[in-house]
C-alpha positions as CSV (number, residue, x, y, z in Angstrom):
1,X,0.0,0.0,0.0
2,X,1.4,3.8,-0.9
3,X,1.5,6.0,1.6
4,X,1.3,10.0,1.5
5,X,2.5,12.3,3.9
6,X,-0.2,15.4,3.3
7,X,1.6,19.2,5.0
8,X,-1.0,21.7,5.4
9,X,0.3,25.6,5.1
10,X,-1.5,28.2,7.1
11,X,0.1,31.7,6.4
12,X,-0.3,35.4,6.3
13,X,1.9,37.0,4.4
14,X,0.6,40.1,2.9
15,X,3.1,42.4,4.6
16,X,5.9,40.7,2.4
17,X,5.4,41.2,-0.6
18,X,3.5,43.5,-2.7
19,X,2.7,44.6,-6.7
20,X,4.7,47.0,-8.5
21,X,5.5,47.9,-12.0
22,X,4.1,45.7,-14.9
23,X,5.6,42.3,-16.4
24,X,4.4,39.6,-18.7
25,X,2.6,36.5,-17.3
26,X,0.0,33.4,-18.0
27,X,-3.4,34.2,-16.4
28,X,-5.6,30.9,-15.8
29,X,-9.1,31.1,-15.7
30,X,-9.7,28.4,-13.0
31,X,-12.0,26.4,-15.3
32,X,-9.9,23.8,-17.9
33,X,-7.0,26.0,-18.8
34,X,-3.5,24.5,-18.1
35,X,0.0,23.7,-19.4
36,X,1.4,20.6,-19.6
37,X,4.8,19.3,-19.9
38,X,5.2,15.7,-21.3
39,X,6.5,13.5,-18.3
40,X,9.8,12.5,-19.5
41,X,13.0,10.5,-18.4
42,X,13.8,9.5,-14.5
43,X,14.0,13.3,-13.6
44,X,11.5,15.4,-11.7
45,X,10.2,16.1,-15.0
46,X,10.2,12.6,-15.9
47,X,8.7,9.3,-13.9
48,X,10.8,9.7,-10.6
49,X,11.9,5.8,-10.9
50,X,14.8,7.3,-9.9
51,X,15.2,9.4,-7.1
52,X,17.2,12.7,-7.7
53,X,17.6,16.2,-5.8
54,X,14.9,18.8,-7.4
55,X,13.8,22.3,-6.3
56,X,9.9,24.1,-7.5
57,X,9.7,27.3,-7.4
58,X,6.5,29.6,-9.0
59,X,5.4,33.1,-8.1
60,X,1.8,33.9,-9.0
61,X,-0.7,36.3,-8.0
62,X,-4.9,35.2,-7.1
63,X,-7.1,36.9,-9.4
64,X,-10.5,35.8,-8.1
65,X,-12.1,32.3,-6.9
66,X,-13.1,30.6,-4.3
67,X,-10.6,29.2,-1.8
68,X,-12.4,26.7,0.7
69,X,-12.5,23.8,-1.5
70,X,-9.6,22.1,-3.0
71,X,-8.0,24.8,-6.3
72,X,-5.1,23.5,-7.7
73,X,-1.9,25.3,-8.7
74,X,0.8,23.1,-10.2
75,X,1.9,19.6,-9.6
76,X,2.8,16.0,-10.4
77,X,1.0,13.7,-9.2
78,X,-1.3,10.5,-10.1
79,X,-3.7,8.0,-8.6
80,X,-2.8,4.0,-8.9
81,X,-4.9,1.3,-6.7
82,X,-6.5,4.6,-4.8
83,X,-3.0,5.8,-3.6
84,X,-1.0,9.0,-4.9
85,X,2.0,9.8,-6.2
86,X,4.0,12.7,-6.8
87,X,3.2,15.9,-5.3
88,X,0.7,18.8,-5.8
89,X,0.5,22.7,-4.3
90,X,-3.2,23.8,-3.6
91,X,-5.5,26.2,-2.1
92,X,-7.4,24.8,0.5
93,X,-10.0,26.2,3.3
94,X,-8.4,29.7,2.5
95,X,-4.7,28.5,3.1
96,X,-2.0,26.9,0.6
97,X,-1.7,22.7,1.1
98,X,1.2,21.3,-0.5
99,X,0.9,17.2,-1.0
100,X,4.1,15.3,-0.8
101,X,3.1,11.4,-1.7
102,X,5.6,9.3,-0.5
103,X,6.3,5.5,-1.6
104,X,5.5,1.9,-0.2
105,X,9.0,2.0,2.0
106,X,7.4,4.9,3.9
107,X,6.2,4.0,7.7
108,X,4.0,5.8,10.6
109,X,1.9,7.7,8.2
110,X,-1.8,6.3,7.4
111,X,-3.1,7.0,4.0
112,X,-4.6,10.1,3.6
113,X,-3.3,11.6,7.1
114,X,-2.6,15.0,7.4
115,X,0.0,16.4,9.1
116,X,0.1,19.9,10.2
117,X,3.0,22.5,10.3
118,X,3.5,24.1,13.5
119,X,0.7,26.4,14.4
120,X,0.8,29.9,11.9
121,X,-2.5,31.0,12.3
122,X,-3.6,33.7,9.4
123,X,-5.8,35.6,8.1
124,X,-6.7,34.2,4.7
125,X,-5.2,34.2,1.2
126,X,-5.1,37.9,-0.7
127,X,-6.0,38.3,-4.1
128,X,-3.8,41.8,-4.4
129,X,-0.8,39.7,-3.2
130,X,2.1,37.8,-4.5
131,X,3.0,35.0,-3.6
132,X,6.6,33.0,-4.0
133,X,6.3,29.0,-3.1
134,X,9.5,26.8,-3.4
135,X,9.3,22.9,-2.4
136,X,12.8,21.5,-1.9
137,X,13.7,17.8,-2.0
138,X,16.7,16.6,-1.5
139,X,18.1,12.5,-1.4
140,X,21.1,12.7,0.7
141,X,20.6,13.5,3.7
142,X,17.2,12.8,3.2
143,X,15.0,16.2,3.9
144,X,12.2,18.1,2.1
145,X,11.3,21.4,2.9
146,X,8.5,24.4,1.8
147,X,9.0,27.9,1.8
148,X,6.4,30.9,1.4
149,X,7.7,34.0,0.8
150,X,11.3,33.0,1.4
151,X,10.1,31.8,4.9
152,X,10.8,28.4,5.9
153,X,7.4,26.3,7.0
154,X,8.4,23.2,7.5
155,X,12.1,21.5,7.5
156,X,11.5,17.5,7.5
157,X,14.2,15.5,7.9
158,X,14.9,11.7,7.9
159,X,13.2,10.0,10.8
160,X,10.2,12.9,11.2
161,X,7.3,11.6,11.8
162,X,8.8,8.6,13.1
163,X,9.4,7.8,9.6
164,X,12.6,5.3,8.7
165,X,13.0,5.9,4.7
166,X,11.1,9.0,3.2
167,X,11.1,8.5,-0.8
168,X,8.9,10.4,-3.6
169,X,6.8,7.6,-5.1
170,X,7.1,7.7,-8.7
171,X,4.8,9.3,-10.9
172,X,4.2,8.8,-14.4
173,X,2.1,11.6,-15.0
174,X,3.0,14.8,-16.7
175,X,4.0,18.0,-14.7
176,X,0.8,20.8,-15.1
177,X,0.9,23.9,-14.2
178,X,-2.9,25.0,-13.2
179,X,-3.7,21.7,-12.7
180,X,-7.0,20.3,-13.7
181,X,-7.0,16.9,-12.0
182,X,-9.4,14.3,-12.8
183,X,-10.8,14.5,-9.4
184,X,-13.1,17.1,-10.2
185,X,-10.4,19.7,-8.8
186,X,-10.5,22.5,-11.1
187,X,-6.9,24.7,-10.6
188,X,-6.8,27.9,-9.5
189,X,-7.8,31.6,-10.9
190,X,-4.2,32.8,-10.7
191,X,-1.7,34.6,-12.6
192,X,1.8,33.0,-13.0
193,X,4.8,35.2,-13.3
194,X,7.1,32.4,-13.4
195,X,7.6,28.6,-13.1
196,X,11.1,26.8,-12.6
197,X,12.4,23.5,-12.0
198,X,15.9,22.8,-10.5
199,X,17.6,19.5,-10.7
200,X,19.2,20.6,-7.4
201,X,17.9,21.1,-3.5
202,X,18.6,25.0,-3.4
203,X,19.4,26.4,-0.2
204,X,17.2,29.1,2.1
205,X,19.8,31.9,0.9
206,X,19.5,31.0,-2.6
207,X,15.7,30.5,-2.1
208,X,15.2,34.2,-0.8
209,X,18.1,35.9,-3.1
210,X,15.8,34.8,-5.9
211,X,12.8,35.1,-5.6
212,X,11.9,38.3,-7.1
213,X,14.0,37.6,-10.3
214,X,14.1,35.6,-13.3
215,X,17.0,34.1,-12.9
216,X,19.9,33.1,-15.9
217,X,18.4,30.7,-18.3
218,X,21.9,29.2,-18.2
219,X,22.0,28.8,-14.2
220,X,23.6,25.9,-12.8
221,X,21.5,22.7,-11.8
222,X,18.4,24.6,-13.4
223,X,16.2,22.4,-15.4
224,X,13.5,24.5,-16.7
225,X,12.1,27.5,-16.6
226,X,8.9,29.2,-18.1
227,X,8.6,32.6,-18.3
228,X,4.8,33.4,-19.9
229,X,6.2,35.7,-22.2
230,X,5.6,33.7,-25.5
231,X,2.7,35.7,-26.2
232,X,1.4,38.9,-26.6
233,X,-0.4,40.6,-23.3
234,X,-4.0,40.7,-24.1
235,X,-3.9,40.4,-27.9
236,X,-5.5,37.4,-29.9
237,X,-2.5,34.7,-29.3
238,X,-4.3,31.7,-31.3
239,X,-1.7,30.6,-33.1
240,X,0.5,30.1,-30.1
241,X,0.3,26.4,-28.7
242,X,2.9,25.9,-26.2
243,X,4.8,28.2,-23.9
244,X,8.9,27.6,-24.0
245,X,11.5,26.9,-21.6
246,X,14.2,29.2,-21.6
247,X,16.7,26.4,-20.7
248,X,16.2,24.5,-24.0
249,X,17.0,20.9,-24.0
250,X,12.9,19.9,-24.1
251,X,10.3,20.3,-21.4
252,X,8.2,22.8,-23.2
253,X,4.7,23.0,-22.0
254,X,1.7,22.7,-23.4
255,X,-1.3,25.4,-23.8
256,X,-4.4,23.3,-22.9
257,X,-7.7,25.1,-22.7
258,X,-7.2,28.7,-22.9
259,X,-8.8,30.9,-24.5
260,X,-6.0,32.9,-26.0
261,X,-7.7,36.1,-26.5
262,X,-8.6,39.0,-24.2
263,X,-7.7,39.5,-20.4
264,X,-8.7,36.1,-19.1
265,X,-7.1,33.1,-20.0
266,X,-4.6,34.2,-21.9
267,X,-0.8,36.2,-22.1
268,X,-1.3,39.8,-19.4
269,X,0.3,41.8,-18.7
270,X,0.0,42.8,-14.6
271,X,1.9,44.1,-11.5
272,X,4.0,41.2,-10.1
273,X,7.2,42.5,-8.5
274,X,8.3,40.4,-4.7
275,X,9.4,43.1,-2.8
276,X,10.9,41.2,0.7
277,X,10.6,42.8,4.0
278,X,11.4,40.6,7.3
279,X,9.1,41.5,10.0
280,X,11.9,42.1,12.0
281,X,15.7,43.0,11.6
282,X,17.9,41.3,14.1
283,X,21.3,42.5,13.9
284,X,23.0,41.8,16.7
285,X,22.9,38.4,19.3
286,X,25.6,37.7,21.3
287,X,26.2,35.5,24.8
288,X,28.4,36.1,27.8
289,X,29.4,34.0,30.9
290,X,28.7,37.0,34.0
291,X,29.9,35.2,37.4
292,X,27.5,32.6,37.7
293,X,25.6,33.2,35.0
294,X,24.9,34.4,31.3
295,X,23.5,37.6,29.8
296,X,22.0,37.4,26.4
297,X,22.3,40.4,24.8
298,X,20.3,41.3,21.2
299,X,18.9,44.1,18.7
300,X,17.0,45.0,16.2
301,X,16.9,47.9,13.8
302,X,13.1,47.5,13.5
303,X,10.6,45.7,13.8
304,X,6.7,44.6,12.9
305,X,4.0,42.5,14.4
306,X,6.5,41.7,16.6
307,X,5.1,39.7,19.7
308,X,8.4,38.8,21.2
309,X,10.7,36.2,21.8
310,X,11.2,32.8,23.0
311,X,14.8,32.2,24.5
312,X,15.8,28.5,23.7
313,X,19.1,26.5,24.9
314,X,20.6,23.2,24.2
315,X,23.2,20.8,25.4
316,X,24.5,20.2,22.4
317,X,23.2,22.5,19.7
318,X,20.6,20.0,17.9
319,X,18.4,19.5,20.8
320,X,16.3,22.7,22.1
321,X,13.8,24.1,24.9
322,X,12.5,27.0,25.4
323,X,13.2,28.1,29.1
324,X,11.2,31.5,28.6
325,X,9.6,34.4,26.8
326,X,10.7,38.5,25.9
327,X,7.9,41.0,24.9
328,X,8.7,42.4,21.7
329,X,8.0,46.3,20.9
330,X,5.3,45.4,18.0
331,X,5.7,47.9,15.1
332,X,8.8,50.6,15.5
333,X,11.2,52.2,13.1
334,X,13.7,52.6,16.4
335,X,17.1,50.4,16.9
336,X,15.8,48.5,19.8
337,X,18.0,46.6,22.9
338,X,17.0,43.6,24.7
339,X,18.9,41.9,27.7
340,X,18.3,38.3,29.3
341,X,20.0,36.6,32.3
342,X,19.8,32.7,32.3
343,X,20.7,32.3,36.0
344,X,20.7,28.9,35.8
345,X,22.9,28.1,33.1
346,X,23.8,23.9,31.7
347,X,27.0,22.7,33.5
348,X,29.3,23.0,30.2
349,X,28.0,23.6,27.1
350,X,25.2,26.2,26.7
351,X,24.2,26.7,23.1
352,X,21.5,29.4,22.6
353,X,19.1,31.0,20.0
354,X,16.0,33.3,19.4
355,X,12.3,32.3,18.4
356,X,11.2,35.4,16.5
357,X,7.0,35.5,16.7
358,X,4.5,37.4,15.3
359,X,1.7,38.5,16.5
360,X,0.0,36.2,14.3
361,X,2.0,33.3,15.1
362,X,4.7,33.1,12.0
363,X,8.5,32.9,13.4
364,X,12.0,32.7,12.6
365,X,15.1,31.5,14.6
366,X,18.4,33.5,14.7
367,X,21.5,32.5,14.5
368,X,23.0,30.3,17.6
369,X,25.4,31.4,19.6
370,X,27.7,29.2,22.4
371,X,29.2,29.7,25.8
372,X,31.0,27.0,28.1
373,X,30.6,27.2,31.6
374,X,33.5,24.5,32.8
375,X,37.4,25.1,31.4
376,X,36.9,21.5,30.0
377,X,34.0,22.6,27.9
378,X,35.8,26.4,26.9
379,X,38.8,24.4,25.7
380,X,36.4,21.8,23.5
381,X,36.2,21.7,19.8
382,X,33.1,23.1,18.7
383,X,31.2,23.2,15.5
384,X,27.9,24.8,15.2
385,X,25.5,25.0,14.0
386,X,25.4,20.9,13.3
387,X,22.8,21.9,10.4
388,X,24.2,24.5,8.3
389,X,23.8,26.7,4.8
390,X,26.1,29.5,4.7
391,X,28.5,29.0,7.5
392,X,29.8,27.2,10.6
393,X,31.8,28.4,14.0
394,X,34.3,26.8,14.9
395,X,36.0,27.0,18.1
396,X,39.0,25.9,20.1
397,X,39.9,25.2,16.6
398,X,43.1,27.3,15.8
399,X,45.1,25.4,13.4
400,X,45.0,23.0,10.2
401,X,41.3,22.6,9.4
402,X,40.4,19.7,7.1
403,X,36.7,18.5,5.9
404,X,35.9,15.3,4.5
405,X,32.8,13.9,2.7
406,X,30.4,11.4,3.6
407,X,33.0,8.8,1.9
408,X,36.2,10.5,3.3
409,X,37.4,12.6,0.6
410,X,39.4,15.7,1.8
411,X,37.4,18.5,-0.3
412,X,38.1,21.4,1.5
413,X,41.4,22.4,3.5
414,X,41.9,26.2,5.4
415,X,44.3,27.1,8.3
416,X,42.4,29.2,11.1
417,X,44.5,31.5,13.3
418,X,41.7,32.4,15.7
419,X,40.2,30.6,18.5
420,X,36.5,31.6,17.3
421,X,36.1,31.7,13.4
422,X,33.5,31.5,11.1
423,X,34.2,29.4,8.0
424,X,31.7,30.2,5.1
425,X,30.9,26.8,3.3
426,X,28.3,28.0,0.5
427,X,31.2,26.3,-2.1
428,X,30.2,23.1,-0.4
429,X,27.3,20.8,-2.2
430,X,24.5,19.5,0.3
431,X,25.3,16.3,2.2
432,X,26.9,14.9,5.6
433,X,30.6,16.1,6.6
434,X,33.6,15.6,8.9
435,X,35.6,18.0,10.2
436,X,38.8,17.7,11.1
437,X,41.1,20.0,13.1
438,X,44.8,19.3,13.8
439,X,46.3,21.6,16.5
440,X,49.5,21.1,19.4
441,X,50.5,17.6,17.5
442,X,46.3,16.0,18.1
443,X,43.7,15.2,15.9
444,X,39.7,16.2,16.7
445,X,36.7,15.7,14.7
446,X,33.1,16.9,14.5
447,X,30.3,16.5,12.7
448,X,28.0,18.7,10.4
449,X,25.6,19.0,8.1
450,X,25.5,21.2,5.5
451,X,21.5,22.0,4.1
């Protein structure tokens, strides 16, 4: 029996992003119209038989519809013996659902049992909004993960859910964009600015840097990307069948359905531009033994809907709890200061970092910071964070610093002169390493991974 792991998205997000200027895109009418592009080879394009690191991104607009019943926007998915494959994004009871349908190997998830993200309460999808989605899947180590807006929803890793082996089940049915299933869900009324496909699990940073742009036709790892600007905006485009991707190599899609002619269902012109704000701008977090115990000192140069923050430690950097709460200021332009004593500090190691939350219940974490409280644990070799994207600390590591891959190949080799460094690893692909530090005539070795 197939089993699907089903991760319901419930944002508000209409403070990040809004409409200017004018640019071409694909406007669906909700009813029949879609594009299709032929499933083909053992890509994410093609019947998945083969599992391989892929990244979806779109950014569309809503034009109209109702959203309390299942509306599709894009996916890949199919039904076989009354199980799905594949994946799919919709709107659902006024909030965006994105499907992930894992294969037979997949354990502790029921068919059809919905999982929820943590709680993000919201206020409703926006029809004068933009929205950017990007699903991320990557093989080894095994993760997927959905952004909205450049904001992270859900991060699952290998083992969540209880789960022992997480794989897409393959799908032999063709990638739509607008999809009209044939379970009576018709797609959505939305206009597309852009679709692409990435043979690659992009990172956060690359995520957000992105996301307003069309990026290079000639990117690296990108597989496909469609545009909408094959016809002409508004104009009688009847003699225009398929819409291209700028990549070449194939994968064009497939008008289905549209009308071709007027402002509906059809090549428009209208005001997509992402224009990212954070809610709020932490620019400062640092930790300090004091006696007996720590201070936590942070600020930010502003901030909105801010509600506050949780203050979280760990042992050991990958396991966290929350051992108590800061008001926030809400909405203000000012450079604000905030100070917290943990007077009760972990015997050793004390890694700490900020939960961010909105009023309305979306947060973000900051970066993590460390400080021993024994001379055993300040002299340690430590890397952190364990899960990484940009860069790593390392301290106590002074020295010959050597990282290995999952099958112990030296790839990377720096010296660090410094007792606390930061060593930026965005040249590194995504996967498992070992670090390696050789200082005074001995060897240590940690662990990370980079996302």
């Amino acid at each position: 029996m197939r089993q699907y792991c089903y991760i319901i998205l419930i944002v508000t997000i209409n403070f990040l992003f809004t409409f200017s200027g004018t640019a071409q895109h694909l406007d669906f009418s909700g009813a029949t119209d879609e594009v299709r592009v032929a499933n083909s080879g053992t890509g994410i394009l093609g019947d998945f038989s083969v599992p391989h690191d892929f990244t979806i991104e779109a950014v569309f607009y809503i034009t109209g519809g109702n959203f309390t019943s299942d509306v599709n926007i894009l996916g890949k998915s199919d039904i076989s013996g009354g199980n799905k494959n594949g994946f799919i994004f919709e709107l659902n009871n006024n909030q965006f659902n994105v499907g992930h349908y894992a294969g037979p190997s997949a354990q502790g998830i029921g068919p059809e049992n919905e999982l929820a993200t943590p709680s993000h309460p919201g206020l409703g999808l926006n029809t004068t909004t933009a929205y950017h989605l990007a699903f991320v899947y990557q093989v080894s180590p095994l993760y997927i993960r959905y952004f909205v807006n450049g904001r992270e929803y859900n991060y699952l890793p290998l083992g969540a859910y209880g789960l022992s082996s997480w794989a897409m089940a393959p799908s032999s049915s063709d990638f739509v964009i607008g999809e009209h299933d044939s379970n009576s869900e018709s797609g959505a009324e939305v206009a597309f600015d852009y679709v692409r496909v990435w043979n690659v699990a992009r990172t956060k940073a690359e995520i957000g840097a992105n996301a307003s742009i069309e990026v290079p036709c000639t990117s690296t790892g990108l597989l496909a990307q469609y545009k909408f600007d094959d016809g002409v905006a508004g104009a009688n485009n009847s003699a225009i069948s398929t819409v291209s991707n700028c990549v070449g190599g194939g994968y064009d899609g497939t008008l289905v359905n549209f009308a071709k002619t007027g402002s509906s269902s059809n090549f428009v012109n209208s005001p997509v531009l992402v224009t990212g704000m954070l809610p709020v701008e932490l620019t400062k977090f640092t930790a300090q033994k004091v006696d007996k115990h720590i201070n936590l000192n942070w600020q930010t140069a502003s901030e909105k809907n801010n509600e506050g923050f949780d203050i979280e430690r760990s042992v050991d950097g990958v396991n966290w709890e929350r051992i108590d709460f800061v008001g926030g200021n809400g909405t203000t332009q000012e450079v604000q200061n905030y100070l917290y004593k943990d007077v009760n500090p972990l015997l050793g190691d004390n890694y700490y970092r900020l939960k961010q939350i909105d009023f309305n219940g979306q947060f973000e974490y900051s970066n993590v910071t460390y400080v021993a409280t024994t001379e055993e644990a300040a002299e340690r070799l430590k890397v952190y964070p364990t899960l990484a994207e940009n860069e790593i600390t390392i301290e106590n590591g002074a020295g010959e610093v050597i990282i290995f891959n999952s099958v112990g190949q030296p790839i990377k080799q720096v010296i660090l002169n410094d007792s606390i460094e930061q060593l930026n690893i965005n040249d590194l692909p995504a996967g498992n390493y070992i670090i390696q530090i050789k200082r005074n005539g001995q060897t240590s070795t940690e662990r990370f991974i980079k996302m």
